[in-house]
C-alpha positions in Angstrom: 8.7 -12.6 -21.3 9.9 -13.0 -17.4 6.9 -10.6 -16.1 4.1 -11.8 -17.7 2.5 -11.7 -14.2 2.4 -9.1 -11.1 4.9 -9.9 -8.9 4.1 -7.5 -5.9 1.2 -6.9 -3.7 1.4 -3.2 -5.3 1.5 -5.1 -8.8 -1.5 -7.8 -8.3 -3.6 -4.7 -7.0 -2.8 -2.5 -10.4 -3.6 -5.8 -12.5 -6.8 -6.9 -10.5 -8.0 -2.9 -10.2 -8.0 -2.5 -14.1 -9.4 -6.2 -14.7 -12.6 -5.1 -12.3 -12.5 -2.0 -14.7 -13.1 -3.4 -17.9 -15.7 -5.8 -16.1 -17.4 -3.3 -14.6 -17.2 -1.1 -18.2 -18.7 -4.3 -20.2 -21.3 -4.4 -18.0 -22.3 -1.0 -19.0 -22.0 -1.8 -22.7 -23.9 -4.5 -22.2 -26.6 -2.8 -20.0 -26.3 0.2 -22.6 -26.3 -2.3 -25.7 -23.3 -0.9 -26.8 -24.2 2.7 -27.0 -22.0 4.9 -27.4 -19.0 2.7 -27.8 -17.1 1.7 -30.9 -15.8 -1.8 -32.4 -12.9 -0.3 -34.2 -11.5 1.6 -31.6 -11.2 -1.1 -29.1 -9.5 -3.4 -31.7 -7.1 -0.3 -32.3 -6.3 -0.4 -28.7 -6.3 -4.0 -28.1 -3.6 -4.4 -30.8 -2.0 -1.0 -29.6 -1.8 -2.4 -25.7 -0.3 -5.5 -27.0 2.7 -4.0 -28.9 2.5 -1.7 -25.6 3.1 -4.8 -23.2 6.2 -6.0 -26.0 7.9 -2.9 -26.3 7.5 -2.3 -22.1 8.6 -5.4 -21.3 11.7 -5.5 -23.6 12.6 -1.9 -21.9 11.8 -3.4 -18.8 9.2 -1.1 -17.5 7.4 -1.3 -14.4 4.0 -0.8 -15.2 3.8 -4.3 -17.1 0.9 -5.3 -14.4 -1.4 -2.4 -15.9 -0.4 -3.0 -19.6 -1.3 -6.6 -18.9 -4.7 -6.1 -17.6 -4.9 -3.6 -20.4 -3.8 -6.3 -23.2 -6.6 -8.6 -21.9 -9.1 -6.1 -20.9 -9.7 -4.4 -24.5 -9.3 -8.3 -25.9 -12.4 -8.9 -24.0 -14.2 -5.6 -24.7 -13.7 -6.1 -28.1 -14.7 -9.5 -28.3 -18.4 -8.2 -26.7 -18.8 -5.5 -28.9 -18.7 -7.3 -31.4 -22.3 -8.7 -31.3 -23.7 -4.8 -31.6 -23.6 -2.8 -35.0 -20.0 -2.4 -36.2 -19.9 1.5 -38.2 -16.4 2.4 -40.1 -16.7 5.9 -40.1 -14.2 8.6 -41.3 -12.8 9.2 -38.1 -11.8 5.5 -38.1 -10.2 5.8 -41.1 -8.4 9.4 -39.9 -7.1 7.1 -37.0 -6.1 4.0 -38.8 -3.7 5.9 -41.2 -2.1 7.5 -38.2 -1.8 4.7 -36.3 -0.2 2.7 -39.6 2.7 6.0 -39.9 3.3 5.7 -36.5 3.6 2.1 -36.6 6.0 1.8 -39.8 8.3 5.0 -38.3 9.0 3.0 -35.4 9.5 -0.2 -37.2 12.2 1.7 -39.1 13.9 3.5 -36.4 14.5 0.5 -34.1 14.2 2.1 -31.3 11.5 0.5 -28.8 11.2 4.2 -26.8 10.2 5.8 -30.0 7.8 3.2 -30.5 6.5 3.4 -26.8 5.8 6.9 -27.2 4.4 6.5 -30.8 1.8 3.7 -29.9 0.8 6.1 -26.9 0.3 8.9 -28.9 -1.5 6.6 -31.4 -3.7 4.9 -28.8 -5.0 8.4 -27.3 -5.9 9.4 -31.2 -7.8 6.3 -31.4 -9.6 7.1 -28.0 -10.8 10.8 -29.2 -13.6 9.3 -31.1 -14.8 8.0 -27.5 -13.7 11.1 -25.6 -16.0 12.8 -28.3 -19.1 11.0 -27.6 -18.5 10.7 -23.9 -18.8 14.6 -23.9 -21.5 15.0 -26.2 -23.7 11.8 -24.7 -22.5 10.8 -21.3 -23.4 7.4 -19.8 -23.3 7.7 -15.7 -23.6 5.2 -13.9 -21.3 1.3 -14.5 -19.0 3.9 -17.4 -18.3 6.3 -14.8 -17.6 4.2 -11.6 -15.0 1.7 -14.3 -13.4 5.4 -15.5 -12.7 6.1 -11.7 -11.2 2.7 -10.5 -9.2 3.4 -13.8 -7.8 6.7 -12.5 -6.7 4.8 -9.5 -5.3 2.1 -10.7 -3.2 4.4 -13.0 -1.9 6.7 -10.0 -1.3 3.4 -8.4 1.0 2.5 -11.2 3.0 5.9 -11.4 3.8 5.8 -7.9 4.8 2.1 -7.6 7.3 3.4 -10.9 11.0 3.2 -9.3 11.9 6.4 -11.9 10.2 8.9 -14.4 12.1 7.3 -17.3 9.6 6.9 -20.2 9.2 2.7 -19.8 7.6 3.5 -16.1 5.3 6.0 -17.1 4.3 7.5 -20.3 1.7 5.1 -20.4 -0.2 5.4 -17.0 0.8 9.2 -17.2 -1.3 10.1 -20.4 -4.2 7.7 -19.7 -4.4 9.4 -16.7 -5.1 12.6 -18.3 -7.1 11.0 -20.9 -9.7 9.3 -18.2 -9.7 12.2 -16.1 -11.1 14.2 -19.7 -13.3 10.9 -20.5 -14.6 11.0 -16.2 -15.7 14.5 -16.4 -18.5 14.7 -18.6 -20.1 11.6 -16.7 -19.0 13.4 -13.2 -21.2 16.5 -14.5 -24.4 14.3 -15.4 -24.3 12.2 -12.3 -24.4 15.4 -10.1 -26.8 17.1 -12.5 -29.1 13.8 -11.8 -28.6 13.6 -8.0 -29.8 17.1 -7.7 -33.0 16.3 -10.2 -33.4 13.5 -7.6 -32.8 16.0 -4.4 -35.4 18.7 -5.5 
């Protein structure tokens, strides 16, 4: 692998921006005591963003910075989650099975964009579960101002991408969307408490 590391100003920004993310989202969990969060899902994804970083590297995509910080990111978060109360639901289940299809279809076809695009899809049906519970029990606050630096550092990766081929980015494209879904909620209750605070 001849990228393992950022090799632009652009790139180091991207890889440090979603590090400071997932530092500033453990504190949360850790603050929150792992509220709200789940053990399962961040494995899913840490595996996910790992076969992510593979597959983008071997296509030679250029958002191998954000994967990266990704790959180590979720490692981490799932490493400190660990020490809460680990719950295998259904939904887990629902999302392990898919993720297993969509992982044996691509091993048969071969082909690493099908795979790119499979382990995206499967990596934003692992994260409804949190999208879920963001809306229905939103955590202002260390969650929201990590969700935001995320949304930055995934424009930052789509414009530093030389092309729209799929490689560049799928990846930053639909966590984009996915944050800005995930952001929204907390947006809502931080300006519902500012005004509680105001009157």
């Amino acid at each position: 692998m001849e990228n393992i590391f950022p090799v632009t100003i652009l790139n180091w920004l991207i890889f440090i921006g979603t590090i400071s993310a997932y530092i500033i989202m453990i504190a949360g969990i850790i603050k929150n005591k792992g509220k709200g969060q789940n053990f399962f899902t961040w494995l899913l994804w840490a595996v996910l963003d790992l076969l992510l970083y593979i597959l983008t590297e071997e296509e030679k995509g250029s958002c191998l910075s954000l994967v990266f910080g990704c790959v180590l990111g979720s490692s981490i978060t799932t490493l400190f989650l660990i020490r809460y109360e680990i719950k295998w639901k259904q939904k887990e289940w629902i999302t392990l099975t898919t993720t297993s299809i969509f992982v044996t279809i691509w091993i048969y076809s071969g082909s690493n964009t099908l795979g790119l695009v499979l382990a995206v899809v499967s990596q934003l049906i692992a994260g409804w579960p949190l999208m879920e519970e963001s809306w229905k029990n939103p955590e202002d606050g260390l969650t929201l101002i990590s969700y935001l630096i995320f949304i930055l550092v995934y424009c930052l990766s789509i414009l530093d991408s030389p092309n729209w081929e799929i490689q560049n980015v799928l990846f930053p494209i639909a966590f984009l969307i996915y944050s800005i879904g995930d952001t929204f909620p907390l947006i809502k209750k931080w300006w519902k408490n500012k005004n509680q605070k105001n009157a």
